[in-house]
C-alpha positions as CSV (number, residue, x, y, z in Angstrom):
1,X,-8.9,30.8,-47.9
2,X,-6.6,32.4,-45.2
3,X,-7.9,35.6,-46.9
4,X,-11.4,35.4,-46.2
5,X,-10.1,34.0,-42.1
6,X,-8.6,37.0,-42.2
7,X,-11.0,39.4,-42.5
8,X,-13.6,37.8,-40.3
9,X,-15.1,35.2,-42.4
10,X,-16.3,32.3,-40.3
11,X,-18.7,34.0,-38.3
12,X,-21.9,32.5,-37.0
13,X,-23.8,34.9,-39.2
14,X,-21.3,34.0,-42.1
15,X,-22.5,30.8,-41.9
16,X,-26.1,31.0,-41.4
17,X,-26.0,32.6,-45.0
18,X,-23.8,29.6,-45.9
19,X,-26.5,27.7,-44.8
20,X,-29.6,29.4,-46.0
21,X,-27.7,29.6,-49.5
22,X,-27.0,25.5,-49.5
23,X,-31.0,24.9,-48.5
24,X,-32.2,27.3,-51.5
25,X,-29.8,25.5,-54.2
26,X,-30.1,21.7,-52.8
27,X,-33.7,22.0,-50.8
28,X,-35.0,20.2,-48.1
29,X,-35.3,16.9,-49.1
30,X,-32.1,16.8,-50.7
31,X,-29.4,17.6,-48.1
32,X,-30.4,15.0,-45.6
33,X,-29.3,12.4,-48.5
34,X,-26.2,14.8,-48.8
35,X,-25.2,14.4,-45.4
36,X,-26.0,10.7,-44.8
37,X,-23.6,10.3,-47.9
38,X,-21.0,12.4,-46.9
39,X,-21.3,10.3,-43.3
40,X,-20.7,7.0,-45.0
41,X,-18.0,8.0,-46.7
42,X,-16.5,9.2,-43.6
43,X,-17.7,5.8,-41.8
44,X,-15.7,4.0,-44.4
45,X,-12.8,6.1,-44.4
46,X,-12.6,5.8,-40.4
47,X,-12.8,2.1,-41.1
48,X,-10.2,1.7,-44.1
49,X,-7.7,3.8,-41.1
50,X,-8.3,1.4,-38.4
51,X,-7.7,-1.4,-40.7
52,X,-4.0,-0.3,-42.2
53,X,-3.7,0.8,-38.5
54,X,-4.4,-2.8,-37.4
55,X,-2.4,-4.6,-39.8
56,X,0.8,-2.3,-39.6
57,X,0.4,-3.2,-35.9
58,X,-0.2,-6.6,-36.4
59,X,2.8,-6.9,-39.1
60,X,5.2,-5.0,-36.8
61,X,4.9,-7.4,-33.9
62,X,5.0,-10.9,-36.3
63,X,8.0,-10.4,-38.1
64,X,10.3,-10.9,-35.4
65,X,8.1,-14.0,-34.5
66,X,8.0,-15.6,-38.1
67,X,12.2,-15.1,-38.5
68,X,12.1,-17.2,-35.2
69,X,10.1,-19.4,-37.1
70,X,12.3,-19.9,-40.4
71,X,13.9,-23.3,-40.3
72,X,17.9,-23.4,-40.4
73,X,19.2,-23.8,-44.4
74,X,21.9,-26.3,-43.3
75,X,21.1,-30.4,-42.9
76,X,21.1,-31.2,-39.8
77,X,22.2,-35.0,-41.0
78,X,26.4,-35.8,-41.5
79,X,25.0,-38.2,-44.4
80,X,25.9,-37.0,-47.7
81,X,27.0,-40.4,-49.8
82,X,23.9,-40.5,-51.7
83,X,24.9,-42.2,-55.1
84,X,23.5,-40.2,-58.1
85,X,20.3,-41.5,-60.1
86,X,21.1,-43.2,-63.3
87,X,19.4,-40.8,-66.4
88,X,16.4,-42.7,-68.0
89,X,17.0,-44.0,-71.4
């Protein structure tokens, strides 16, 4: 590819016969369903971004909140004579 860049490939002319070579293989009525394909798939792709964007974001700023959160492992009562229960028989 940097071969082709390289010798002046990418031209406007370049790609008019780029173009004029994609019309005669897909025709006229085809590449208009090409292209609203190709921007749906890019729609959804924009969307799946801005979603792990959002939730990274939104993880990031609740984990300090939720260890705030997290109730204390030791009993906050002195009272520990509980008798044990008696095993059915």
């Amino acid at each position: 590819m940097l071969d082709l860049l390289a010798f002046g490939f990418g031209g406007p002319s370049e790609w008019m016969i780029i173009a004029v070579i994609i019309l005669v293989l897909f025709g006229g009525t085809k590449i208009p369903e090409l292209m609203r394909g190709v921007g749906k798939g890019v729609g959804e792709l924009q969307k799946g971004l801005e979603e792990g964007k959002r939730q990274l974001h939104q993880s990031m700023h609740e984990e300090p909140a939720e260890a705030a959160k997290t109730p204390d492992p030791t009993p906050k009562s002195a009272d520990t004579t509980t008798e044990p229960s008696q095993p059915a028989k």
